[in-house]
C-alpha positions as CSV (number, residue, x, y, z in Angstrom):
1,X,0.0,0.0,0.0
2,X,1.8,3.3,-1.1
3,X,1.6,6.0,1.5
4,X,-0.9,8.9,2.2
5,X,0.1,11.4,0.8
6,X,-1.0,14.4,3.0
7,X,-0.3,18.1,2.3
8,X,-0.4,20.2,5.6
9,X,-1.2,24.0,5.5
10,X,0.5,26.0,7.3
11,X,3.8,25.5,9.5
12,X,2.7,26.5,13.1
13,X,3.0,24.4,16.3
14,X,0.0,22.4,15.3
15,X,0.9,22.0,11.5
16,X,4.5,20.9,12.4
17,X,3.5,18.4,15.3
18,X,1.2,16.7,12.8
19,X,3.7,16.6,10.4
20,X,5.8,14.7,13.0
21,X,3.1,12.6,14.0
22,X,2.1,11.5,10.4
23,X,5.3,10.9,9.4
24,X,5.8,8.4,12.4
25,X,2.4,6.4,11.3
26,X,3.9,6.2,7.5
27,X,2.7,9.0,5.7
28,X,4.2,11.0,3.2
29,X,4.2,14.9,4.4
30,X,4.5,18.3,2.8
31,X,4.4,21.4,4.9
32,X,3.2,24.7,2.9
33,X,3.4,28.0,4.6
34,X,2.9,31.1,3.7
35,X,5.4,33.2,5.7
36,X,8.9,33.2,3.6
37,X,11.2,32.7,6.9
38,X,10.6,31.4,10.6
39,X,11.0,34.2,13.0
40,X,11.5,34.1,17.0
41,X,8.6,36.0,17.9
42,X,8.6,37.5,21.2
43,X,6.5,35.7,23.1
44,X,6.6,33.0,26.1
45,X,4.0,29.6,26.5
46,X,3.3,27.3,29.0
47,X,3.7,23.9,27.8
48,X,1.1,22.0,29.5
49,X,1.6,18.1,30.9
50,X,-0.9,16.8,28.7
51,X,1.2,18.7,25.5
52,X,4.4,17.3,26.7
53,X,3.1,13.9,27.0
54,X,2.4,14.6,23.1
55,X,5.7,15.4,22.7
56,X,7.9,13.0,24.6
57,X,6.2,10.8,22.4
58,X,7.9,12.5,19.5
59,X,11.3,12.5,21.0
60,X,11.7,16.4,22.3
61,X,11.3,15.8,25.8
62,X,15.1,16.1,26.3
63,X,15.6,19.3,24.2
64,X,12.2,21.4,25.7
65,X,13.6,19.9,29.4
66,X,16.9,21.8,28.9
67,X,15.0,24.8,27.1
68,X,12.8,25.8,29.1
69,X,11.9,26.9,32.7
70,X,10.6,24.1,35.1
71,X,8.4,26.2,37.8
72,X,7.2,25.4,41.3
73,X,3.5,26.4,40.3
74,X,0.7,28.9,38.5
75,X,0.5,30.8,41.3
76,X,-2.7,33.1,41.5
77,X,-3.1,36.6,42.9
78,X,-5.3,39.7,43.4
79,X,-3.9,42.6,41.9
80,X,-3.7,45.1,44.6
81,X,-3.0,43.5,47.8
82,X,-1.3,40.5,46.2
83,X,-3.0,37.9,48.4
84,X,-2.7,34.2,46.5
85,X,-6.1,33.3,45.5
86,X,-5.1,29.8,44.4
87,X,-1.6,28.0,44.0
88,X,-1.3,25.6,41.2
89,X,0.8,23.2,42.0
90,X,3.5,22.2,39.2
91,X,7.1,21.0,39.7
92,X,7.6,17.3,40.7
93,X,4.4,16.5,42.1
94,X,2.2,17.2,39.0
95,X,4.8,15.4,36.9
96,X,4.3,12.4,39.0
97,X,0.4,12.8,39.5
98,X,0.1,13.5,35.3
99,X,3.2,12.0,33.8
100,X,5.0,14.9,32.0
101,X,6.6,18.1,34.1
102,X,4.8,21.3,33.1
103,X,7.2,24.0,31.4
104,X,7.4,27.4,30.4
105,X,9.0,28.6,27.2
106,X,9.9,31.2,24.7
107,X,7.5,30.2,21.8
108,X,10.2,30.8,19.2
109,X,12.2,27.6,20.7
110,X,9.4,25.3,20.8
111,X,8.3,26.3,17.1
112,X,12.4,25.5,16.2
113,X,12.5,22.2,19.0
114,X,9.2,21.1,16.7
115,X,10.9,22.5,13.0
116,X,14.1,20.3,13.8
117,X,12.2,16.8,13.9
118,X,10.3,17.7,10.4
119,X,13.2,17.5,7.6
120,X,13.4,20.4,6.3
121,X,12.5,19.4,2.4
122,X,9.0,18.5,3.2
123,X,8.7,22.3,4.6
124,X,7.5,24.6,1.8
125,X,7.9,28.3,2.8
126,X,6.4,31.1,0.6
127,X,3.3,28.7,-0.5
128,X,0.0,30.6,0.6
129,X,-3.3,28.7,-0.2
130,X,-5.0,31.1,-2.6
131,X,-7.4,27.9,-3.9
132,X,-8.6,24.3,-2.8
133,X,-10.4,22.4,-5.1
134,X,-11.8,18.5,-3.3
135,X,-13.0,15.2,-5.1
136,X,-13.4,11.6,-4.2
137,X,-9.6,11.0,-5.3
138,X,-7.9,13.8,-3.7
139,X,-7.6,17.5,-3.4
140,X,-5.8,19.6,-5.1
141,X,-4.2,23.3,-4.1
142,X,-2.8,26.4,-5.3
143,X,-1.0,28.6,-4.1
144,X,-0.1,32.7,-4.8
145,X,3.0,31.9,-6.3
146,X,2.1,29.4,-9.3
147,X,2.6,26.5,-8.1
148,X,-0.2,23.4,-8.0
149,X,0.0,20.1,-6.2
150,X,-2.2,17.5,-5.2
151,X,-3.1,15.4,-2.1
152,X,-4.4,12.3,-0.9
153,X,-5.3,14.6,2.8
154,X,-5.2,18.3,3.3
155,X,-4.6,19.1,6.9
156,X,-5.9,23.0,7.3
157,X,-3.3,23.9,10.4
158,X,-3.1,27.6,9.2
159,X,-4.5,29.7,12.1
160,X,-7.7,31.4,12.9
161,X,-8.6,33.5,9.6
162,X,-8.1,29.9,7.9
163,X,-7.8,29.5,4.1
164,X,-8.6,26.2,4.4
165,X,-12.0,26.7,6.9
166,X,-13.2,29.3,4.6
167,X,-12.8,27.0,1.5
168,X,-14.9,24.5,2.9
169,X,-17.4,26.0,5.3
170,X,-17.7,29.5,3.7
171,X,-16.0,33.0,5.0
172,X,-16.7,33.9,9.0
173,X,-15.0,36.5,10.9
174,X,-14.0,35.0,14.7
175,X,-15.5,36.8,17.4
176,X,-13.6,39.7,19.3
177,X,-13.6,39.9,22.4
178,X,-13.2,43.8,23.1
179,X,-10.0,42.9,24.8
180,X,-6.0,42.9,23.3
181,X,-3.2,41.4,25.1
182,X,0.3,43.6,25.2
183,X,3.4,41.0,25.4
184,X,7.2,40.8,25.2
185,X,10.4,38.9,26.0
186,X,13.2,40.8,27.7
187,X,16.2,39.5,29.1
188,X,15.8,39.6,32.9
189,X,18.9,42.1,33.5
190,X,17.0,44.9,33.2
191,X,15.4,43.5,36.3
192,X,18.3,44.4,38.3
193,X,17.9,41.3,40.5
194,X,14.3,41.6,40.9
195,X,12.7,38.2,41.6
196,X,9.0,38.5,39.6
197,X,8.5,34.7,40.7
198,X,8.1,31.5,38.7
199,X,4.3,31.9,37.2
200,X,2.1,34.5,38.6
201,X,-1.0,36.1,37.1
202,X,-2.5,39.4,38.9
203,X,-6.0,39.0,38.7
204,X,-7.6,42.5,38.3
205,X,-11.2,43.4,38.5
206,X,-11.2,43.8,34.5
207,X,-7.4,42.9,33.4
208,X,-4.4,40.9,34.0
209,X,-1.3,40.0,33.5
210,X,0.4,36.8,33.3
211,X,4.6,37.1,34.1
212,X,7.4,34.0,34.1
213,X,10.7,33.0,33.2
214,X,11.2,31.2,29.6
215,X,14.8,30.2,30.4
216,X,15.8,27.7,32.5
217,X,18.3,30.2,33.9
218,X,15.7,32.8,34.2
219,X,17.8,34.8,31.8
220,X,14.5,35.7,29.8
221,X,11.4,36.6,31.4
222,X,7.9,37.4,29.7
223,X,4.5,38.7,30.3
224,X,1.5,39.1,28.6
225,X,-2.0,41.2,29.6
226,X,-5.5,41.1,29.0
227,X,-7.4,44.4,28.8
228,X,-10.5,45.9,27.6
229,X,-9.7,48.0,24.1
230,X,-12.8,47.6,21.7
231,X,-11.3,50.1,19.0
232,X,-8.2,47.8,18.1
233,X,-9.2,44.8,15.3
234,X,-5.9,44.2,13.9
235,X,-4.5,40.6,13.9
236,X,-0.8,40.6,14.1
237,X,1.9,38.9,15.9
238,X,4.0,41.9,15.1
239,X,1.8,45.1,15.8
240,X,4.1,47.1,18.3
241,X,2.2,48.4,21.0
242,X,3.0,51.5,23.3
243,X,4.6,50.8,26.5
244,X,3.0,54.3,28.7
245,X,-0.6,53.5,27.5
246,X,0.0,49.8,28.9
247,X,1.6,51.0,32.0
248,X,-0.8,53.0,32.5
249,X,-3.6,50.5,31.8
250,X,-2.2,48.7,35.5
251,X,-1.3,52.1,37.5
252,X,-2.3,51.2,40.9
253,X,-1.8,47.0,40.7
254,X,0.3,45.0,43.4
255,X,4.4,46.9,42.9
256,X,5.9,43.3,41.8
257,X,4.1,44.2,38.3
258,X,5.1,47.5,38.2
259,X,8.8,46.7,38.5
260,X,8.2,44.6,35.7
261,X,6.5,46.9,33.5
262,X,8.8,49.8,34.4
263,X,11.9,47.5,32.9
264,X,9.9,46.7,29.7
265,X,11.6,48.4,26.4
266,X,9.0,47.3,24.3
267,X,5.9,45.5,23.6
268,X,3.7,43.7,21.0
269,X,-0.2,44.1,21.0
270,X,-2.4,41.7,19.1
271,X,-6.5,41.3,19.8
272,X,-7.8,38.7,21.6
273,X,-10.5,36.1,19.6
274,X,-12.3,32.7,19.6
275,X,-14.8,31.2,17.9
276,X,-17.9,29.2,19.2
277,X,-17.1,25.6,18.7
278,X,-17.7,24.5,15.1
279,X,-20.1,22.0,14.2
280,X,-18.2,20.6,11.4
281,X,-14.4,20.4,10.9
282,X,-13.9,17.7,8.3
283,X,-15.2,17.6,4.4
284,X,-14.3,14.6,2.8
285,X,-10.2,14.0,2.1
286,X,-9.6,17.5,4.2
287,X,-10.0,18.3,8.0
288,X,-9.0,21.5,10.1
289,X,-6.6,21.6,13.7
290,X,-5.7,23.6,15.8
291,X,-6.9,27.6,15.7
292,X,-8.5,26.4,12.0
293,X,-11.0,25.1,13.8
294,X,-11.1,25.9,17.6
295,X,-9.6,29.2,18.6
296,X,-9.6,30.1,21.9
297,X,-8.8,32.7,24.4
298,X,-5.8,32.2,26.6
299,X,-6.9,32.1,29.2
300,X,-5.9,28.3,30.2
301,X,-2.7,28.5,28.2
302,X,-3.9,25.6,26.2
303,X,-4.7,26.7,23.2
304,X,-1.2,25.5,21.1
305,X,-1.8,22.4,23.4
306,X,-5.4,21.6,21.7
307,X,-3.6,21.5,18.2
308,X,-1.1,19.6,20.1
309,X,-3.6,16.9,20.9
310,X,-4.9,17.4,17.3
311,X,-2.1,16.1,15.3
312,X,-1.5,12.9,17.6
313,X,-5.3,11.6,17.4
314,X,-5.5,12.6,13.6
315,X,-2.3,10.5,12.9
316,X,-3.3,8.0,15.0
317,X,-7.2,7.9,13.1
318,X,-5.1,7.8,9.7
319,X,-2.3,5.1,10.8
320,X,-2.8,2.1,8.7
321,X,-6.0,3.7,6.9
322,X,-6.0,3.4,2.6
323,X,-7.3,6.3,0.4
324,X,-10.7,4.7,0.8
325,X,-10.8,5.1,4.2
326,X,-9.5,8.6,4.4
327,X,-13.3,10.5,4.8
328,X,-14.1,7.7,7.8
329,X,-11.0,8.3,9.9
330,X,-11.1,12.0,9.4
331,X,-14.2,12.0,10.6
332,X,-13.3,9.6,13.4
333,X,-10.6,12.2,14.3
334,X,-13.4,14.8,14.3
335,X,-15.8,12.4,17.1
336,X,-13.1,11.8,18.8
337,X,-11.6,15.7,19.8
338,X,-15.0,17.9,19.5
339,X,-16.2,17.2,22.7
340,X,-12.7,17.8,25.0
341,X,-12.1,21.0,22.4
342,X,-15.5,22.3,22.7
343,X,-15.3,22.3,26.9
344,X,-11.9,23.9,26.7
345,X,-12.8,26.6,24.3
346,X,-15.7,27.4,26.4
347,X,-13.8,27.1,29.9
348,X,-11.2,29.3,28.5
349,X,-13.8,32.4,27.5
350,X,-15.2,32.7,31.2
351,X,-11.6,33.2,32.0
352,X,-11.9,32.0,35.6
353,X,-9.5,29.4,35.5
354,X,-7.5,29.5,38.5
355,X,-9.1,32.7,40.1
356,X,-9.4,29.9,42.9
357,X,-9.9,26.2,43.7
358,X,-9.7,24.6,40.8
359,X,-10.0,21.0,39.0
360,X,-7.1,20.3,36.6
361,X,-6.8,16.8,36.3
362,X,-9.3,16.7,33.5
363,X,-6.7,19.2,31.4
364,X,-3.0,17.8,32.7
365,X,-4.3,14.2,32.7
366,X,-5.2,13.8,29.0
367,X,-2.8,11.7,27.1
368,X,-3.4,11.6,23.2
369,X,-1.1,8.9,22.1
370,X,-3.8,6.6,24.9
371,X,-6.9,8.3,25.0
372,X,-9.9,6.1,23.5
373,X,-10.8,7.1,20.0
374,X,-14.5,7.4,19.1
């Protein structure tokens, strides 16, 4: 039986771990992304238990281990007084009770840790998805700069304003929230020694921020905020925002955050937007992951841990399957994730998720490569 041959769009953390995950079931894979480089973005993520689990299984448990920052716990607290409202315990216990330790990153070196175990042939940069046409034998998909190519699978990993979603379910916007979140990496010298903790957000009584190490060595620190700023639609990693409005946005919270603030050189600013949980993710040969298909607010930090989970139960529905079983185990992948994604989306928008005693053994304990499929 000759190999699926899929084509994945888009090179993000949920297009490259599928790429990893299909090519360890058999498949033939070709990434296509737009963008013409790979930049280190300045931004951090927490690399949740149940998305390490997802990615020990690929083999980068040892590089992301000596990447990243290993902290005690989320640690919750009120934005004036700084009284914990609710410790989340990380560190060695919840790698015991869940069986993966809980990181926190610079998003640049998990996008490289995930680039390096995808050879880099099968990556196609400069390819953005101007057309999609489907049949019973394949798809096939062009692309702004010429080029055609068919597919036995399209994977539509390529973000919220998906090409792919829109080419099979018809043009959407997401829904904005009214809120942007300001964020940056800077190297923790400009701290002067100042100890901002291992994971802390301030919970204010309509914003907060979200502050941690990236670095192992605690030589990078980042934060990001959530705040209320109807008038600003753009989506962009790369819109710069301006530091005085954002320090002024948390004049009066707890002083840890305004040492932090007062150190920043710059920020980013990008608005904040979900989606109600889709119905339908799958047509035929061609299925959506990730942000394609349920983007979320980040408020849980799980929402590159969703597409995560994606790309090890897709190549786990499609290990073994022919071309005429393509539309069943897409569909399969589809019964299987809806119902976990649709609770985490929703969870995430009430954005109450640690404020205080909270249940996370339902998140940190999933394991994808084990989890019963539909």
């Amino acid at each position: 039986m000759r190999p699926l041959d899929v084509a994945v769009v888009g090179a993000g953390m949920g297009g490259l771990t599928v790429a990893a995950a299909l090519r360890k079931a058999g498949a033939a894979v070709a990434i296509y992304e737009q963008a013409d480089r790979f930049t280190r973005l300045g931004a951090g993520i927490q690399i949740g238990c149940n998305a390490m689990l997802v990615l020990r299984g690929l083999g980068l448990e040892p590089l992301l281990r000596a990447q990243a920052f290993y902290p005690r716990s989320w640690n919750n607290r009120d934005w004036k007084s700084g009284t914990v409202l609710f410790d989340m315990v990380f560190g060695p216990s919840a790698e015991t009770k869940y069986g993966a330790p809980y990181l926190l990153a610079h998003r640049g070196d998990l996008h490289a840790a995930l680039a390096s175990i995808v050879p880099t042939e099968t990556i196609r940069l400069d390819h953005r998805l101007v057309g999609l046409e489907t049949s019973g034998s394949g798809s096939r998909l062009r692309f702004a700069n010429g080029r055609s190519v068919e597919a036995d699978v399209v994977i539509g990993a390529d973000g919220v304003n998906s090409v792919v979603r829109t080419a099979l379910f018809g043009a959407e916007e997401p829904r904005f929230t009214g809120r942007i979140a300001y964020r940056t990496v800077y190297p923790a010298g400009r701290l002067a020694g100042f100890d901002m903790g291992d994971c802390t957000k301030w919970w204010g009584e309509d914003r907060h921020i979200v502050m941690y190490p990236v670095k192992p060595d605690r030589s990078e620190v980042y934060f990001v905020t959530s705040q209320p700023e109807p008038g600003f639609n753009l989506e962009s990693w790369s819109t710069k925002g301006d530091v005085e409005v954002l320090r002024a946005a948390f004049g009066g919270f707890h002083p840890d955050v305004q040492r932090v603030l007062a150190a920043c050189p710059d920020v980013y600013k990008r608005p904040l937007v979900d989606r109600d949980p889709l119905p339908r993710w799958v047509e035929g040969n061609v299925a959506l992951l990730g942000d394609a298909c349920h983007p979320m607010t980040p408020y849980m930090a799980q929402g590159a841990a969703m597409a995560i989970e994606d790309a090890a139960i897709l190549a786990r529905c499609l290990d073994g399957v022919d071309r005429d079983g393509v539309a069943g185990a897409l569909l399969r992948y589809q019964r299987t994730r809806q119902p976990r994604t649709n609770r985490m989306q929703l969870t995430s928008r009430a954005n109450s998720w640690g404020k205080g005693e909270t249940d996370a053994d339902w998140v940190y304990g999933y394991n994808a490569w084990t989890a019963a499929l539909s």
